[in-house]
Wavefront OBJ file of the C-alpha trace (Angstrom):
o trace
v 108.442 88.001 81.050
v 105.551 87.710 83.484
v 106.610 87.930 86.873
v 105.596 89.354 90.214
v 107.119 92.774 89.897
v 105.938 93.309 85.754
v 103.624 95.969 86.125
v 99.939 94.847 84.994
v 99.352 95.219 81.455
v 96.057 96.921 80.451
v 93.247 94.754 78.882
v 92.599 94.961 75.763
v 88.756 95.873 75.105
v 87.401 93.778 73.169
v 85.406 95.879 70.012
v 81.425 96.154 70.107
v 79.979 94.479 66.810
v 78.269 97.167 64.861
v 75.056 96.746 63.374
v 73.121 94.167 63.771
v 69.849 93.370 64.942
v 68.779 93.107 68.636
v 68.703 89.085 69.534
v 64.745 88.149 70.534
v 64.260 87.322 74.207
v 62.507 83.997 75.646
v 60.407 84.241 78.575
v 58.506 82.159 79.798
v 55.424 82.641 81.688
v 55.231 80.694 84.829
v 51.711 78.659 85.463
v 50.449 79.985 89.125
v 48.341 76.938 89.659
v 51.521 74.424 88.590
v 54.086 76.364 90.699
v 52.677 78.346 93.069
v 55.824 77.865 95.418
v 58.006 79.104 91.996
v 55.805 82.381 91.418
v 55.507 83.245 95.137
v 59.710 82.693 95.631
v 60.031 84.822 92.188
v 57.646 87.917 93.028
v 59.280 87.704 96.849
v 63.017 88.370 95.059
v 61.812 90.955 92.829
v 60.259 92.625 95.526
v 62.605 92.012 98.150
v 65.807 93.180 95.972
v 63.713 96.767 95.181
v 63.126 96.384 99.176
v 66.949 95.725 99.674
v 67.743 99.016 97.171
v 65.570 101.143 98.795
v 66.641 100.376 102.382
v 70.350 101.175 101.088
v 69.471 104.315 99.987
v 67.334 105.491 102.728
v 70.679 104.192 104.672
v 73.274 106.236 102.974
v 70.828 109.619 103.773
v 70.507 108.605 107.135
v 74.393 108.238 107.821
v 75.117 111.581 105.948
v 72.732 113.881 108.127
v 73.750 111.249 111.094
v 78.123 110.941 110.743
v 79.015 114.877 110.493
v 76.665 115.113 113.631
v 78.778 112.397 115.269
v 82.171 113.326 114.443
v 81.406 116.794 115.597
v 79.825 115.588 119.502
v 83.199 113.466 118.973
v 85.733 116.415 119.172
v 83.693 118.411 121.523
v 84.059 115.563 124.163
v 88.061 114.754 122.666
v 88.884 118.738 123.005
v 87.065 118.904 126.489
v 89.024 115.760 127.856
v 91.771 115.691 126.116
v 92.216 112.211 125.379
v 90.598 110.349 122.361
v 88.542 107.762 123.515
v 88.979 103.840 122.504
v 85.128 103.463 121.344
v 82.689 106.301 120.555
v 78.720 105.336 120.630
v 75.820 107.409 120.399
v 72.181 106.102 121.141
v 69.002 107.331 120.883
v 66.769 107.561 123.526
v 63.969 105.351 123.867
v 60.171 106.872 123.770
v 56.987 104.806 124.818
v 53.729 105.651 123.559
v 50.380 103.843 123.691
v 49.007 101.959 121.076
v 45.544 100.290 121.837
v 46.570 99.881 125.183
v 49.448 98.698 124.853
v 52.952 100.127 125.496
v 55.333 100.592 122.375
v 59.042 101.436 122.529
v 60.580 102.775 119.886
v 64.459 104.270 119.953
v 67.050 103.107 122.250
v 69.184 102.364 118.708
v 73.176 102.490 119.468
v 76.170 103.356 116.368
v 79.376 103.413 116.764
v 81.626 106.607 115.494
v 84.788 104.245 113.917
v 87.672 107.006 113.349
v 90.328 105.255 111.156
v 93.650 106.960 110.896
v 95.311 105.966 107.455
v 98.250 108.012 107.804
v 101.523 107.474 105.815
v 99.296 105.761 103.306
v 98.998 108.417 100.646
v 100.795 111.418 99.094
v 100.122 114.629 100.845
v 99.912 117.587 98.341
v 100.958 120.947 98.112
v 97.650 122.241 98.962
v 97.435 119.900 101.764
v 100.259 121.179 103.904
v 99.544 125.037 103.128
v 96.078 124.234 104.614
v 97.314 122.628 107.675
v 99.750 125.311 108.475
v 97.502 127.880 108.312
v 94.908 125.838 110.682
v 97.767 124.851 112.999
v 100.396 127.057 112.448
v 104.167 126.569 110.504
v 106.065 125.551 113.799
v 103.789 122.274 114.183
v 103.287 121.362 110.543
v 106.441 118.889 110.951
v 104.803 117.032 113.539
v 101.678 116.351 111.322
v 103.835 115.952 108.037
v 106.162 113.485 107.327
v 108.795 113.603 104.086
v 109.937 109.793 103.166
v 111.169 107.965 100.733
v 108.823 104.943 98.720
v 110.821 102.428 96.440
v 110.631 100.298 93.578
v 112.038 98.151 91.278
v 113.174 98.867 87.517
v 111.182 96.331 85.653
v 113.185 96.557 82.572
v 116.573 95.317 84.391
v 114.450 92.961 86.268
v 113.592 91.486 83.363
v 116.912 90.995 81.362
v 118.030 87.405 81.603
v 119.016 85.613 84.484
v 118.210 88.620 87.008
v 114.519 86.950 88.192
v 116.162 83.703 88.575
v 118.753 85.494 91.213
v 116.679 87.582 92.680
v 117.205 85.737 96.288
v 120.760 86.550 95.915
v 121.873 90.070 97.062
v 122.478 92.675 94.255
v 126.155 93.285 95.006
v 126.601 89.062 94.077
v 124.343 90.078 90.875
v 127.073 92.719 90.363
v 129.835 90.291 91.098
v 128.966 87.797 89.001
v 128.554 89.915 85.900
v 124.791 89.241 85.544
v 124.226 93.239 85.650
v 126.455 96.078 85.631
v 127.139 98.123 88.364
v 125.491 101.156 86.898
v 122.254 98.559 87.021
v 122.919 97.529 90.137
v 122.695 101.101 91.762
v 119.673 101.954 89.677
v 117.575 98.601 90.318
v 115.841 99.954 92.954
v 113.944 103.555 92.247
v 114.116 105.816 95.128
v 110.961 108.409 94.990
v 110.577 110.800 97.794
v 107.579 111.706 98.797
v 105.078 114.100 101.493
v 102.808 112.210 103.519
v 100.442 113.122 106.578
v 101.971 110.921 109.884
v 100.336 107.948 111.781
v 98.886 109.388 114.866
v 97.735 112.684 113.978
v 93.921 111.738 114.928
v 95.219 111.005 118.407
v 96.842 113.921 119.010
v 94.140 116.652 117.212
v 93.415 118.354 120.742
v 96.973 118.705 121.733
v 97.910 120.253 117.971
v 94.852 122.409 118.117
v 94.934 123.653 121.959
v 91.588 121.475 122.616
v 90.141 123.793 120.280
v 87.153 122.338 118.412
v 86.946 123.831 116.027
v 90.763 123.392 114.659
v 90.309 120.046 115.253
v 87.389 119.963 112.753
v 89.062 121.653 110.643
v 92.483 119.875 110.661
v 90.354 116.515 110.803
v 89.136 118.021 107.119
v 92.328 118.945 105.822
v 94.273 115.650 105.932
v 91.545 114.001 103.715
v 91.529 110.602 103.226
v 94.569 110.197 105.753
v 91.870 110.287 108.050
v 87.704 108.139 107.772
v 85.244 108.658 109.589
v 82.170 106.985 109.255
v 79.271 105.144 111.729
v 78.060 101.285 111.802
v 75.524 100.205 113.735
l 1 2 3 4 5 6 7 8 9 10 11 12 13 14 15 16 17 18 19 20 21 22 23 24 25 26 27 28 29 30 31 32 33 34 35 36 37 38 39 40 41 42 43 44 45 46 47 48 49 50 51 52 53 54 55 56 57 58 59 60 61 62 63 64 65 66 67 68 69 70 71 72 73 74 75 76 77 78 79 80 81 82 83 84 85 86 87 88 89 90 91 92 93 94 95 96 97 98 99 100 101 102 103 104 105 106 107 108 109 110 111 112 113 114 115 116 117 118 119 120 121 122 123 124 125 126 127 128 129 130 131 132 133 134 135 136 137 138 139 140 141 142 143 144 145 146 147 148 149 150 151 152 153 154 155 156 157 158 159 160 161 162 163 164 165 166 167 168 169 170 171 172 173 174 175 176 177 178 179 180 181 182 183 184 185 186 187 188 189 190 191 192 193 194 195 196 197 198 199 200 201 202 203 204 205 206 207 208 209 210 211 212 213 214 215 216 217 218 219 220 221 222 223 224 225 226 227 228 229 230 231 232 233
């Protein structure tokens, strides 16, 4: 029974034809001196979209040798103050030189460092929490890890009959009322415990490293993607 707890089924792929011979392709030369406006607006995209391609690539080299750069200025200043500041930016600085006589400025270009904690979001592993106690020590790994508890339902007593249709109900009237059994009623929901790194951590990197840096690099690594960094302009 489709509902909003099924999990989703996989699709199907649907088989490749064997064989076969490739299918001929129509294209159609444009006349220039009919549709000038056409051919201009066509070689413009063409070019433009190998423009657009390029530019994204030089992009993501720029913010790779640019971001580690950042984030590393960025914990200097944290472990030095203390605090995390509420916006990070870092601009260039702006250089004039002469062109034919004229003045030119070039620089002066501003990103911001956005440092997005996404604790509690993930599973922490194993490795994971060795790694942080040996950057941080064992007696503060509990206040960087946190052990909870994630639920679910059971689809399959979900979906015996008449259980979606009460679902507003609470479980003990399900019980009650003899639409499950109790043993289903306990088991309904599936209790999975789990390791997690804790909201807050990126705030509090100086004060679980002793301002140090370098730990703070370090632990920044560590908790992975509980943790992005990244720059916009």
């Amino acid at each position: 029974m489709p509902n909003a707890f099924t999990k989703a089924a996989s699709k199907a792929k649907a088989p490749t034809g064997g064989g076969g011979t490739k299918k001929d392709q129509n294209i159609i030369v444009l006349d220039a001196e009919q549709h000038p406006d056409v051919v201009a607006a066509i070689d413009e995209f063409v070019e433009a979209d190998a423009r657009e391609k390029q530019a994204k690539s030089d992009k993501g080299v720029a913010k790779g040798t640019a971001t580690p750069h950042c984030v590393t200025q960025f914990l200097n200043d944290f472990a030095r103050t203390g605090k995390k500041p509420s916006t990070i930016k870092f601009r260039t600085p702006i250089v004039e030189t002469k062109v034919e006589g004229e003045t030119v400025r070039t620089g002066g270009n501003t990103v911001t460092l956005v440092i997005q904690d996404r604790g509690e979001l993930y599973k922490a592993s194993p490795e994971q929490v060795e790694t942080i106690a040996a950057i941080v020590g064992e007696d503060k790994v509990e206040a960087i890890v946190k052990e909870d508890t994630t639920f679910s339902f059971d689809n399959d007593i979900l979906e015996k009959p008449g259980v979606m249709d009460k679902l507003g109900h609470a479980i003990a009237e399900l019980v009650t009322s003899g639409t499950i059994s109790e043993t289903d009623g306990e088991n309904i929901l599936v209790a999975t415990p789990r390791t997690t790194i804790r909201k807050g951590v990126v705030d509090d990197l100086a004060q679980l490293c002793g301002k140090d840096p370098i730990l703070m690099e370090q632990l920044l690594a560590a908790v992975g993607s509980h943790s992005s960094q990244f720059i916009k302009a």
